[in-house]
Structure formats: structure tokens, C-alpha cells
CHARMM internal coordinates of N, CA and C (Angstrom, degrees):
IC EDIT
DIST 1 N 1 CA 1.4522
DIST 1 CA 1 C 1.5282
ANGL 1 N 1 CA 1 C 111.57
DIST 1 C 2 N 1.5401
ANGL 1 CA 1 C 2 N 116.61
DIHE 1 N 1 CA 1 C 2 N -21.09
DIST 2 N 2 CA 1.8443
ANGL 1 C 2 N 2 CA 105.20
DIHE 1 CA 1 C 2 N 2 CA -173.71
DIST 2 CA 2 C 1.5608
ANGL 2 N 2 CA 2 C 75.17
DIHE 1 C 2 N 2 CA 2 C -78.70
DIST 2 C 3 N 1.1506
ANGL 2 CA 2 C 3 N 135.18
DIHE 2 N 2 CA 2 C 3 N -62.13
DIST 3 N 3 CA 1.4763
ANGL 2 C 3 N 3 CA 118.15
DIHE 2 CA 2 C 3 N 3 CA -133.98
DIST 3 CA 3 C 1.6865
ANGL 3 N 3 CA 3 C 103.06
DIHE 2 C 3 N 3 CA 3 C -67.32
DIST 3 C 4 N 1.3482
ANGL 3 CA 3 C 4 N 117.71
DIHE 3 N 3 CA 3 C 4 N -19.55
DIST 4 N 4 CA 1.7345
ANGL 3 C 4 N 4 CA 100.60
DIHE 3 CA 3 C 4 N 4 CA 158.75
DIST 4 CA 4 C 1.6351
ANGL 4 N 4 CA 4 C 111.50
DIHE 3 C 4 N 4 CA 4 C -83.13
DIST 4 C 5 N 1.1646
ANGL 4 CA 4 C 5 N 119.75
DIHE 4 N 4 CA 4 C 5 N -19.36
DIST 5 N 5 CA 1.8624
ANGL 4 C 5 N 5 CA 110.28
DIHE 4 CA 4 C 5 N 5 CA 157.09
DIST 5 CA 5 C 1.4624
ANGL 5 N 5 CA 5 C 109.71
DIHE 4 C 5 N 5 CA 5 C -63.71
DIST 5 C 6 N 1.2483
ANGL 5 CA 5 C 6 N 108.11
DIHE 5 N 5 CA 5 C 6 N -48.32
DIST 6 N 6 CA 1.7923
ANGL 5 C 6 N 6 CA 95.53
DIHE 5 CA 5 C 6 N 6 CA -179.33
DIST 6 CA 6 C 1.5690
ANGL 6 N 6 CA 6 C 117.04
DIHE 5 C 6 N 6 CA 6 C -63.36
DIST 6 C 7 N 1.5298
ANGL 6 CA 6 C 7 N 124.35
DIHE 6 N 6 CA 6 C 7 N -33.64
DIST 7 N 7 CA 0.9795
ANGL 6 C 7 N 7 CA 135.13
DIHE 6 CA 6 C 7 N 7 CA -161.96
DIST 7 CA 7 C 1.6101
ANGL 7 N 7 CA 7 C 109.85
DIHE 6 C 7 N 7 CA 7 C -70.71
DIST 7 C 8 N 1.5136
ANGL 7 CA 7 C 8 N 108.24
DIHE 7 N 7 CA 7 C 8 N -48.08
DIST 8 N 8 CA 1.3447
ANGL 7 C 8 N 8 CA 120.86
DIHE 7 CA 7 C 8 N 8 CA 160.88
DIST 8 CA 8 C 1.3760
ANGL 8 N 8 CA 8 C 121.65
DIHE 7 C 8 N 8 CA 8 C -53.53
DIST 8 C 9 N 1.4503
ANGL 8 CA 8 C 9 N 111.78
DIHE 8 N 8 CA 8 C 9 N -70.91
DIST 9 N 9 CA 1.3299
ANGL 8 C 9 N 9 CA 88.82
DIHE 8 CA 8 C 9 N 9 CA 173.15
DIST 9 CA 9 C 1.2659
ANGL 9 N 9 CA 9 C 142.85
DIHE 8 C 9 N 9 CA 9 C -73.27
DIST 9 C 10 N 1.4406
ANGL 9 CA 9 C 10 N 116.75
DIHE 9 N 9 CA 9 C 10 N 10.28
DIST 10 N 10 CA 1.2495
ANGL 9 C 10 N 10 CA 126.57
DIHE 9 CA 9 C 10 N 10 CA 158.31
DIST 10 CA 10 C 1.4859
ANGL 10 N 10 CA 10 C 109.82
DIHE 9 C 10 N 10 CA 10 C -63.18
DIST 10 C 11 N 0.8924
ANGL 10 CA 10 C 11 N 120.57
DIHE 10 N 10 CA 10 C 11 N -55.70
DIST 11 N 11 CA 1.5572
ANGL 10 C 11 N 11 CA 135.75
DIHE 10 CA 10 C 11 N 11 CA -169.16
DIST 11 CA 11 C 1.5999
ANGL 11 N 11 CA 11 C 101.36
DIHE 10 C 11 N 11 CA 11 C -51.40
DIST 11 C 12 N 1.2475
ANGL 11 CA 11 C 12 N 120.86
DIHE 11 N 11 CA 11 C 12 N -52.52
DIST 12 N 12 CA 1.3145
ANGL 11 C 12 N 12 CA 139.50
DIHE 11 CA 11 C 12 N 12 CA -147.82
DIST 12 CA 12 C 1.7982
ANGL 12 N 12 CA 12 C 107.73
DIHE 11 C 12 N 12 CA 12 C -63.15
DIST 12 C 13 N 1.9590
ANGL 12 CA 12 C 13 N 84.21
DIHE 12 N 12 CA 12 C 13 N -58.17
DIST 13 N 13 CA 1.8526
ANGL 12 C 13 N 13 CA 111.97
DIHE 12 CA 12 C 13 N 13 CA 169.91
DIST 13 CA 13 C 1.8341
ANGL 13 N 13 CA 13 C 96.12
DIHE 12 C 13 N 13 CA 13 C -68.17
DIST 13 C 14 N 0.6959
ANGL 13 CA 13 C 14 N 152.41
DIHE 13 N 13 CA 13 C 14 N -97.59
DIST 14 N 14 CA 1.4869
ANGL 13 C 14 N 14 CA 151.59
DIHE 13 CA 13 C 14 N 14 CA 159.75
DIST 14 CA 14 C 1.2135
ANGL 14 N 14 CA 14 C 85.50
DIHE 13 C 14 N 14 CA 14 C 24.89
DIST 14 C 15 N 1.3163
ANGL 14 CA 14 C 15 N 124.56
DIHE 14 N 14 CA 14 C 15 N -89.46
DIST 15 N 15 CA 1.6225
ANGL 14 C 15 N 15 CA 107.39
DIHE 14 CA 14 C 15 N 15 CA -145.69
DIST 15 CA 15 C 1.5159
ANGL 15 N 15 CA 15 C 114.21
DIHE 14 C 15 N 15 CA 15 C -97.88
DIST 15 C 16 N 1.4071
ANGL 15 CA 15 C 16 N 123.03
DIHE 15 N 15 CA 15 C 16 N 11.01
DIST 16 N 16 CA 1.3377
ANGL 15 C 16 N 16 CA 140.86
DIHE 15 CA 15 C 16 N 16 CA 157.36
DIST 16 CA 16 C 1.3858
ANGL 16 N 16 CA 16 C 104.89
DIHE 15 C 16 N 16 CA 16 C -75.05
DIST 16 C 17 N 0.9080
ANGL 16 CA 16 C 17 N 122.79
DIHE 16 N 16 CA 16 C 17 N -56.97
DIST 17 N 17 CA 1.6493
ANGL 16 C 17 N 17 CA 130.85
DIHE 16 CA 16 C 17 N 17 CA -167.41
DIST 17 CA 17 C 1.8759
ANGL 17 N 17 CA 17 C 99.03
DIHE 16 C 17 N 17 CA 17 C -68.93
DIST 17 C 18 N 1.3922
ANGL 17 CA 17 C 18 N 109.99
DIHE 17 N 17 CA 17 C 18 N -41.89
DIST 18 N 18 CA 1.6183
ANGL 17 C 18 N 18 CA 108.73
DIHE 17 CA 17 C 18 N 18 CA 169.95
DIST 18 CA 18 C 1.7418
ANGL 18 N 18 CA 18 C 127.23
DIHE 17 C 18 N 18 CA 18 C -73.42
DIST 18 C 19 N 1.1630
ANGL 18 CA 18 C 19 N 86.75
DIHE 18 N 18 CA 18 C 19 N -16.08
DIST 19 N 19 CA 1.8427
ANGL 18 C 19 N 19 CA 96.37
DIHE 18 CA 18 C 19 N 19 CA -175.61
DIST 19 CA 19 C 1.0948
ANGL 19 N 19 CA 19 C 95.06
DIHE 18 C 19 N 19 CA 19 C -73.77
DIST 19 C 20 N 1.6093
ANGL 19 CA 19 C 20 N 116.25
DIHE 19 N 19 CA 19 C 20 N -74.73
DIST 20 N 20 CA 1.4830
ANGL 19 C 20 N 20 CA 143.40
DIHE 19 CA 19 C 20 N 20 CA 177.67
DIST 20 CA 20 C 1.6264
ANGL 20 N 20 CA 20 C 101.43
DIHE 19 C 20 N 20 CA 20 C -21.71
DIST 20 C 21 N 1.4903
ANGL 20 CA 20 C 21 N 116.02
DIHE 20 N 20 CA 20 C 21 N -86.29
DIST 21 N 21 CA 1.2412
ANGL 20 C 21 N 21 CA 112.66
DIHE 20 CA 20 C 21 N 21 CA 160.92
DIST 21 CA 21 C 1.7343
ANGL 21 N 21 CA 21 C 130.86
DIHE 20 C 21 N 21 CA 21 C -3.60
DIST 21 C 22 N 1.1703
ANGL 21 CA 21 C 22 N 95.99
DIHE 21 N 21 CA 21 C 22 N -78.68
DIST 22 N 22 CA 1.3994
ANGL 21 C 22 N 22 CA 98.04
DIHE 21 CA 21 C 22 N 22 CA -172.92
DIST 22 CA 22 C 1.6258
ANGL 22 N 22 CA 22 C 110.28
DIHE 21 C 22 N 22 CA 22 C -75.95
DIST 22 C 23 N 1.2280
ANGL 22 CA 22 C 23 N 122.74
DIHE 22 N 22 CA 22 C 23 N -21.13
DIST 23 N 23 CA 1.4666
ANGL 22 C 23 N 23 CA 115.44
DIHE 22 CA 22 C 23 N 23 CA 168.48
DIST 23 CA 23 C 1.6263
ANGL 23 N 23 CA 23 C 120.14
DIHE 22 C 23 N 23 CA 23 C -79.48
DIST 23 C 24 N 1.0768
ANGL 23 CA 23 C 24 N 115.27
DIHE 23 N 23 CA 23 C 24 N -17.41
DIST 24 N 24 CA 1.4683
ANGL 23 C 24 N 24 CA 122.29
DIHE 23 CA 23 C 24 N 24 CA 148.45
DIST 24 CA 24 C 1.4833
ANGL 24 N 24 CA 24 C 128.06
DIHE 23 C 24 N 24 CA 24 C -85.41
DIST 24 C 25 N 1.0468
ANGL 24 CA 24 C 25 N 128.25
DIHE 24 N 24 CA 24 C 25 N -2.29
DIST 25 N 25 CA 1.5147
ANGL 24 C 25 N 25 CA 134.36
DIHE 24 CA 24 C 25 N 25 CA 168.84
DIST 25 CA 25 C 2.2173
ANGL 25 N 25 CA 25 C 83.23
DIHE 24 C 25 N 25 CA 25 C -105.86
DIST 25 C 26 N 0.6933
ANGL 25 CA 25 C 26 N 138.89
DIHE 25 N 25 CA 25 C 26 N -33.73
DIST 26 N 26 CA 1.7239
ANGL 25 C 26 N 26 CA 111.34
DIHE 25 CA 25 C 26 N 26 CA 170.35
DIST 26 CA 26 C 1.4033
ANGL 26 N 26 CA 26 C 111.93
DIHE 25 C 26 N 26 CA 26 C -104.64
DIST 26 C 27 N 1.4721
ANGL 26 CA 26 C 27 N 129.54
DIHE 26 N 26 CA 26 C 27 N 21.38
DIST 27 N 27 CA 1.1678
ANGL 26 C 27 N 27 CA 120.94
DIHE 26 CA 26 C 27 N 27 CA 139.32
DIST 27 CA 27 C 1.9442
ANGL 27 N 27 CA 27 C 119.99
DIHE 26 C 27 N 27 CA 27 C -165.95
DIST 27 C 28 N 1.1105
ANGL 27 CA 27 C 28 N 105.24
DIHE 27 N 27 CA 27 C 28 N 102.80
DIST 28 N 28 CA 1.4046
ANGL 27 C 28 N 28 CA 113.52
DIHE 27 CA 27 C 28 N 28 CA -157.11
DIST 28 CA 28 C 1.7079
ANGL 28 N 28 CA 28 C 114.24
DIHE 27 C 28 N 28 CA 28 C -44.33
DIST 28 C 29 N 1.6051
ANGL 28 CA 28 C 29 N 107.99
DIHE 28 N 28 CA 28 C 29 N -34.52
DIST 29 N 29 CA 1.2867
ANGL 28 C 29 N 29 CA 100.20
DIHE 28 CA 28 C 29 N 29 CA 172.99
DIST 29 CA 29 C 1.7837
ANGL 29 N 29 CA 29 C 128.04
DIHE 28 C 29 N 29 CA 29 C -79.65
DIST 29 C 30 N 1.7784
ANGL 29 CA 29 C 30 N 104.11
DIHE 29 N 29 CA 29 C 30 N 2.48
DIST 30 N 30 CA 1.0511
ANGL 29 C 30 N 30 CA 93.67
DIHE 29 CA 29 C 30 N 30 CA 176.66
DIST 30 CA 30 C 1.3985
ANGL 30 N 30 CA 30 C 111.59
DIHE 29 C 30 N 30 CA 30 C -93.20
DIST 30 C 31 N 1.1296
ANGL 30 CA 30 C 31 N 134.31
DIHE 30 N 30 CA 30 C 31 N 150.18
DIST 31 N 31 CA 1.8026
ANGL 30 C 31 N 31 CA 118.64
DIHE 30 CA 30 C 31 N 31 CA -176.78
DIST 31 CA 31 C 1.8213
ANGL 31 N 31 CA 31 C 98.38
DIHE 30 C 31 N 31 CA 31 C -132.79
DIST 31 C 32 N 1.6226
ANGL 31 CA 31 C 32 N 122.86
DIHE 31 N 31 CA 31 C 32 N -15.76
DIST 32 N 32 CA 1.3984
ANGL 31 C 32 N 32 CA 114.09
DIHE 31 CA 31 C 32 N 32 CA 176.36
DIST 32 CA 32 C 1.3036
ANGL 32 N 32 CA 32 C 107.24
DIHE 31 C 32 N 32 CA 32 C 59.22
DIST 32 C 33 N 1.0561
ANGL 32 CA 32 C 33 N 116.18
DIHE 32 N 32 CA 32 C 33 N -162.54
DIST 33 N 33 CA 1.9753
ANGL 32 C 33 N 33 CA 123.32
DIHE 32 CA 32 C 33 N 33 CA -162.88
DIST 33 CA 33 C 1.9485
ANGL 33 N 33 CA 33 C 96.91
DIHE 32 C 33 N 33 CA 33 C -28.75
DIST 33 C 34 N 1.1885
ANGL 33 CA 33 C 34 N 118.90
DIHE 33 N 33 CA 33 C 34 N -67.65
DIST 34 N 34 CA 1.7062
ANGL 33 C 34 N 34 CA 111.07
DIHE 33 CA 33 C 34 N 34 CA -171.35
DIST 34 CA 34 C 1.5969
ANGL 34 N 34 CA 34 C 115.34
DIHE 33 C 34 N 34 CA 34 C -78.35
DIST 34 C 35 N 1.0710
ANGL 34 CA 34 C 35 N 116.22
DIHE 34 N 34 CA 34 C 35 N 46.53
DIST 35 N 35 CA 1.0826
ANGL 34 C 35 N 35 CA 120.58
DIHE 34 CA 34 C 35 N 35 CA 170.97
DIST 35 CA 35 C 1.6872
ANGL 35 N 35 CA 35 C 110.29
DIHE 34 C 35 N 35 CA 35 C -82.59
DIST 35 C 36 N 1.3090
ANGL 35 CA 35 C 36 N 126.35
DIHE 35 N 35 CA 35 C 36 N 12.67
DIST 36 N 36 CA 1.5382
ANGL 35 C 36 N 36 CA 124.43
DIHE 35 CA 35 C 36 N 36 CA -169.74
DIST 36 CA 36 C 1.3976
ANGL 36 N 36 CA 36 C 83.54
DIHE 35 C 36 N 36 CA 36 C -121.69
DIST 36 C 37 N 1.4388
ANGL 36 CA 36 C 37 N 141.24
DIHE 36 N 36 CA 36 C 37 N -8.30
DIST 37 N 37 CA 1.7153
ANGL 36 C 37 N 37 CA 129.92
DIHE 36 CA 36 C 37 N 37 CA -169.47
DIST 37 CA 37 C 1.3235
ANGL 37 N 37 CA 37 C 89.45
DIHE 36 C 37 N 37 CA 37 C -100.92
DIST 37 C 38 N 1.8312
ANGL 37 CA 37 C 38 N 89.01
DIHE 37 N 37 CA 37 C 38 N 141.40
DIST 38 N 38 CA 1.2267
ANGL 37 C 38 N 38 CA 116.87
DIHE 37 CA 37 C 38 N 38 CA -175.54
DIST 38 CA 38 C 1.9499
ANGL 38 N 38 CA 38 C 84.76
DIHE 37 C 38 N 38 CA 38 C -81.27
DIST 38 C 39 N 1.6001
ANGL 38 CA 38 C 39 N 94.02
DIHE 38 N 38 CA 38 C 39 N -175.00
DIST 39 N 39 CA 1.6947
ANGL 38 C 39 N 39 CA 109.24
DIHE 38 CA 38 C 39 N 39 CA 176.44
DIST 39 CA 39 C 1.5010
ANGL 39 N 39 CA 39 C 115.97
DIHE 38 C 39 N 39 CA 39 C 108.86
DIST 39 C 40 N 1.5257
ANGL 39 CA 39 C 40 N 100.43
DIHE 39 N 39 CA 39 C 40 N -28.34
DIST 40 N 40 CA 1.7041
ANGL 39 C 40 N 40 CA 110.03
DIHE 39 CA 39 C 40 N 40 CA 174.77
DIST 40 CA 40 C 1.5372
ANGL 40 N 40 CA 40 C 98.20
DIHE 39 C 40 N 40 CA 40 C 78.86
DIST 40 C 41 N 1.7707
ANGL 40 CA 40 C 41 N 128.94
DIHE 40 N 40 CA 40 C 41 N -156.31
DIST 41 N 41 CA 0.8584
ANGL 40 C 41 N 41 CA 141.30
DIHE 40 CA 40 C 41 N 41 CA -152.88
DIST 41 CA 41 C 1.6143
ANGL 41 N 41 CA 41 C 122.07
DIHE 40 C 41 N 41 CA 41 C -81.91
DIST 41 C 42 N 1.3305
ANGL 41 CA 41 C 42 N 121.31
DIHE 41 N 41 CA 41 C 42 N -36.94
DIST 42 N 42 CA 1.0784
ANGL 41 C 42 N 42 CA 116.03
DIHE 41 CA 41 C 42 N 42 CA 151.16
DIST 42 CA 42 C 1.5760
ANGL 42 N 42 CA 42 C 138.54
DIHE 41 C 42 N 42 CA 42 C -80.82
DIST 42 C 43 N 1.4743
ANGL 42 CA 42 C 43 N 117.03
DIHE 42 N 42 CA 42 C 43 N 9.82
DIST 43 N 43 CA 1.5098
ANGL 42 C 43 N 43 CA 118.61
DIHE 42 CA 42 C 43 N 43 CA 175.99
DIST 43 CA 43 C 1.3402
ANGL 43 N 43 CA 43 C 92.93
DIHE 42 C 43 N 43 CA 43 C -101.21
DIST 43 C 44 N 1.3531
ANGL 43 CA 43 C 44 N 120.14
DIHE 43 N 43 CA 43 C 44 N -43.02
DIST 44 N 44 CA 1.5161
ANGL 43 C 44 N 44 CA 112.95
DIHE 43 CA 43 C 44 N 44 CA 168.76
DIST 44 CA 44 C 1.4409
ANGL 44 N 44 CA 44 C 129.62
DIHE 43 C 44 N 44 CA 44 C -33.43
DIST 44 C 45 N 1.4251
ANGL 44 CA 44 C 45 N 111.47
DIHE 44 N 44 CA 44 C 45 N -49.25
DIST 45 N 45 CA 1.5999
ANGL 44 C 45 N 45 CA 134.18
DIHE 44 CA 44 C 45 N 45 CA -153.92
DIST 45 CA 45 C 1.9648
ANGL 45 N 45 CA 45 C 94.72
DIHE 44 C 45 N 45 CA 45 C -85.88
DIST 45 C 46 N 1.1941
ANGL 45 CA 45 C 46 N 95.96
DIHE 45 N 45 CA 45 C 46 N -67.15
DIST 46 N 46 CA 1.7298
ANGL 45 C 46 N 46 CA 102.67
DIHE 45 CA 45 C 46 N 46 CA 163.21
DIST 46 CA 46 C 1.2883
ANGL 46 N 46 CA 46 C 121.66
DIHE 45 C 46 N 46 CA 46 C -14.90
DIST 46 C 47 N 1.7146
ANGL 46 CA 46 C 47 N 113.88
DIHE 46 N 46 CA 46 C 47 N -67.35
DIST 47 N 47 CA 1.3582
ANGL 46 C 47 N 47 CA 140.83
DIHE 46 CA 46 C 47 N 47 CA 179.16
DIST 47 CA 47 C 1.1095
ANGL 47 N 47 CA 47 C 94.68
DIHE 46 C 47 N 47 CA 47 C -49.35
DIST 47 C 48 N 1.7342
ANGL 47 CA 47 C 48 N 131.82
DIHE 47 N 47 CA 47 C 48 N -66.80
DIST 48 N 48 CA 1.5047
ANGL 47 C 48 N 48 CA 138.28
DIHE 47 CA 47 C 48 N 48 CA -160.85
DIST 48 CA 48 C 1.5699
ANGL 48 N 48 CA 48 C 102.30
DIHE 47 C 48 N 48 CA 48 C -53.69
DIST 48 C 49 N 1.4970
ANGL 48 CA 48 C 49 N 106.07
DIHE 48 N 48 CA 48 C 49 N -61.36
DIST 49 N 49 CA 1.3501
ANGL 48 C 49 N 49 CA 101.31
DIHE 48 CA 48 C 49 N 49 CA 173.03
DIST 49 CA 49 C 1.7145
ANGL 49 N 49 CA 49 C 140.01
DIHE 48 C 49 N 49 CA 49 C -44.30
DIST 49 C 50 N 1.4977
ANGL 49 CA 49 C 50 N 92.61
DIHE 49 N 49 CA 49 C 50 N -47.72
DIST 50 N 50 CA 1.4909
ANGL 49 C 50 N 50 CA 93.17
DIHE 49 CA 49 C 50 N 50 CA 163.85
DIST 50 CA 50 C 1.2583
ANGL 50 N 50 CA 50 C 123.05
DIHE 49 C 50 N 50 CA 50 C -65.40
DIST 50 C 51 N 1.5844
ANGL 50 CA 50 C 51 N 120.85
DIHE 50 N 50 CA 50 C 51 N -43.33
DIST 51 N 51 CA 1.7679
ANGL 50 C 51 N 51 CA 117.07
DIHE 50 CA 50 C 51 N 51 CA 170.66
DIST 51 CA 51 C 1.8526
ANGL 51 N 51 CA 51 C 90.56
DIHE 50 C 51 N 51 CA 51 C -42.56
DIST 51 C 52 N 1.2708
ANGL 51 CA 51 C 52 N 139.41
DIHE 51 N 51 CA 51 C 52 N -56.87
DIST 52 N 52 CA 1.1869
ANGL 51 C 52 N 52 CA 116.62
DIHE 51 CA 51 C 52 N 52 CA -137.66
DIST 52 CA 52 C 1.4783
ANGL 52 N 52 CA 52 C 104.00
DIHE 51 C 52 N 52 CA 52 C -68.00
DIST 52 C 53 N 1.5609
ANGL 52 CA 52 C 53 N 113.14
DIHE 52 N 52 CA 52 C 53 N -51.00
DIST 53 N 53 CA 0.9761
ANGL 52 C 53 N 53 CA 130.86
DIHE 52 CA 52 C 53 N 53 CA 178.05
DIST 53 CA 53 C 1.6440
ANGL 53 N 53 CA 53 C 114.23
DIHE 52 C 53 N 53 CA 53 C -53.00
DIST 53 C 54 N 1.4825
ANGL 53 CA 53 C 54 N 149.13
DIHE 53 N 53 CA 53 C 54 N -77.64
DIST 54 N 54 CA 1.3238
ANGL 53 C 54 N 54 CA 109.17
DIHE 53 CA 53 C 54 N 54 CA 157.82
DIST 54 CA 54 C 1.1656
ANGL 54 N 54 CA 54 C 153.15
DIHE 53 C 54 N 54 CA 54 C -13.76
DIST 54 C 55 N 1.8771
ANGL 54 CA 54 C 55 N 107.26
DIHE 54 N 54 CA 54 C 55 N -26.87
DIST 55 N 55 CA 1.5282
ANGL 54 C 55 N 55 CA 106.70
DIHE 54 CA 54 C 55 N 55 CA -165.30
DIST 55 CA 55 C 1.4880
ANGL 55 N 55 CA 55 C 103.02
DIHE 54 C 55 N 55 CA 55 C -97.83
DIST 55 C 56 N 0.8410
ANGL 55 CA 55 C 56 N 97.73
DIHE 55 N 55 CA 55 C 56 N -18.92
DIST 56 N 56 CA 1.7185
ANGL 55 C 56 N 56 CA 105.73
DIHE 55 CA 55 C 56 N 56 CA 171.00
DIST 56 CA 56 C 1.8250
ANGL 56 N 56 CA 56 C 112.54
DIHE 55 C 56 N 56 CA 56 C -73.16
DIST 56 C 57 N 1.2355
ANGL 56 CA 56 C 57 N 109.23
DIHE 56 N 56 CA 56 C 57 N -47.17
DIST 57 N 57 CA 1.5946
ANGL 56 C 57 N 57 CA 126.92
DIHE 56 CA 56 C 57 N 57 CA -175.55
DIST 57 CA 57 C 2.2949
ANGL 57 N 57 CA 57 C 87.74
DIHE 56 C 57 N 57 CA 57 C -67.54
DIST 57 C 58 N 1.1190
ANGL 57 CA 57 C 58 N 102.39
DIHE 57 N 57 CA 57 C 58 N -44.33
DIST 58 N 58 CA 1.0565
ANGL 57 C 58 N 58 CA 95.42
DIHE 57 CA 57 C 58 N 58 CA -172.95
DIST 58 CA 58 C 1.6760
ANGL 58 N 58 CA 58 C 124.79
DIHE 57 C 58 N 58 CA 58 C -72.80
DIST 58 C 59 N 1.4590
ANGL 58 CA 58 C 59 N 102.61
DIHE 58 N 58 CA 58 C 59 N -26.72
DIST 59 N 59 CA 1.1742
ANGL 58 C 59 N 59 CA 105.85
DIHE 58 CA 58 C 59 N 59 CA -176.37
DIST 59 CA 59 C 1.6530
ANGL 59 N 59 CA 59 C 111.33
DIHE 58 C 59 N 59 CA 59 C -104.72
DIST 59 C 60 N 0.9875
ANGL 59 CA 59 C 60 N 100.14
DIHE 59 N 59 CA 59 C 60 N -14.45
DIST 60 N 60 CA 1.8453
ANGL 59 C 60 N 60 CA 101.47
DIHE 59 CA 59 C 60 N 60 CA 141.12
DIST 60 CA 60 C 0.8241
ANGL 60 N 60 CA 60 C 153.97
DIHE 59 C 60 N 60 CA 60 C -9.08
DIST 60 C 61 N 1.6241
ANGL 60 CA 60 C 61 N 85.68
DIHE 60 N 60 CA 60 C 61 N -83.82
DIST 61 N 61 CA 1.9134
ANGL 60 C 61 N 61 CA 126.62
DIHE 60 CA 60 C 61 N 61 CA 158.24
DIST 61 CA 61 C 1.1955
ANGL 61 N 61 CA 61 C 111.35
DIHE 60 C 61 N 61 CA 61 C -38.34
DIST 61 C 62 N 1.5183
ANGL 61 CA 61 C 62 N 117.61
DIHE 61 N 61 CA 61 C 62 N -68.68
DIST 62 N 62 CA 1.3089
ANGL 61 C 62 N 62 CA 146.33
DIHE 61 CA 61 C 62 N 62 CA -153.95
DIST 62 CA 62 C 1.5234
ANGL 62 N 62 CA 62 C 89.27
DIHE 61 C 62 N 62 CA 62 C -68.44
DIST 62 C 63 N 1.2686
ANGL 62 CA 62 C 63 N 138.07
DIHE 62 N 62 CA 62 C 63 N -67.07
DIST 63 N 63 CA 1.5920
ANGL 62 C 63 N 63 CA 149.62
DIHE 62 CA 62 C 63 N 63 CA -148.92
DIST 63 CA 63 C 1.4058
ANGL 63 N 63 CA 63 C 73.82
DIHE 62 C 63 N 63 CA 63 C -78.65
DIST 63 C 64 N 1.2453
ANGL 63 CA 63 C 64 N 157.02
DIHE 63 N 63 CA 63 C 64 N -112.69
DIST 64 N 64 CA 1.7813
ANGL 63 C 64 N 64 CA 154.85
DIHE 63 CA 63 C 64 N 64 CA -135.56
DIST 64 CA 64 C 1.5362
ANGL 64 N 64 CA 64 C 89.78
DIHE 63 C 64 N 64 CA 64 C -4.59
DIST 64 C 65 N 1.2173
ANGL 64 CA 64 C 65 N 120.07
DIHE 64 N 64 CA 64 C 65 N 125.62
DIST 65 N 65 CA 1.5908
ANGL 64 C 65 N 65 CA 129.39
DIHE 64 CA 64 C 65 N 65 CA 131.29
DIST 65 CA 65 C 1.5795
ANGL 65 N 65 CA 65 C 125.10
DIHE 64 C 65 N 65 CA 65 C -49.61
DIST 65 C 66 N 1.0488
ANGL 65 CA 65 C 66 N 115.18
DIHE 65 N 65 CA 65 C 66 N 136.97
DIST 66 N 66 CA 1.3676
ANGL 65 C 66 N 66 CA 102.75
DIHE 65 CA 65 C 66 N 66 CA -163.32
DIST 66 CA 66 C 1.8548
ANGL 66 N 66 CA 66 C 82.31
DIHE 65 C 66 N 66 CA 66 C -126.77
DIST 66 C 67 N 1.4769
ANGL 66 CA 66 C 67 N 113.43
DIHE 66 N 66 CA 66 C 67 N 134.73
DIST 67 N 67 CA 1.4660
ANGL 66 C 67 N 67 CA 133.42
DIHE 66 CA 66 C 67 N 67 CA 175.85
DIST 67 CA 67 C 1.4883
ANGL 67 N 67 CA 67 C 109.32
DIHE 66 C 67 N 67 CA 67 C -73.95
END
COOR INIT
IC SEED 1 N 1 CA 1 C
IC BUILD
């Protein structure tokens, strides 16, 4: 059962962290979910990146078949 909790919320950050991303790389004042973090445009983008990157590492995990 975690590895469909991990799997999900991998998925979830994955494509939050990619939306986010790309709607702040086509318009700088929009920032979506981190629009309350200070840092301006590159602490934002960072953040996006790392959500992506966990959610993938996370949903990974979760997707492995386990023998």
C-alpha cells in the first residue's frame, strides 16, 4: 500500500513541479502554487525543478515491482 502512496504522490509533485515550471518560464509573474516564496524568479524555478525531480525519484520507487 505505501508504494501506491508513493506512486501517487510521486505523480502528483511530477506534474505540479512540471506545470509550475513551464508556466513560469512563459510568464515570469505567474508563479502558481509558489507564488507566496520569497527569492523571485530563480528560487521559484529551482523549487519547480526539485518538485519535479523528487516526483519522479518518488514515483519510481513506488512503480518498482517488488519480487
Amino acid at each position: 500500500m505505501k508504494r501506491v502512496t508513493g506512486l501517487v504522490a510521486g505523480m502528483v509533485l511530477f506534474v505540479l513541479g512540471v506545470q509550475g515550471g513551464i508556466r513560469l518560464l512563459a510568464d515570469r509573474d505567474n508563479a502558481g502554487i509558489l507564488d507566496w516564496m520569497p527569492g523571485g524568479f530563480p528560487a521559484r524555478l529551482s523549487s519547480y525543478a526539485l518538485m519535479v525531480l523528487v516526483g519522479a525519484l518518488l514515483a519510481g520507487w513506488g512503480g518498482r515491482k517488488v519480487a
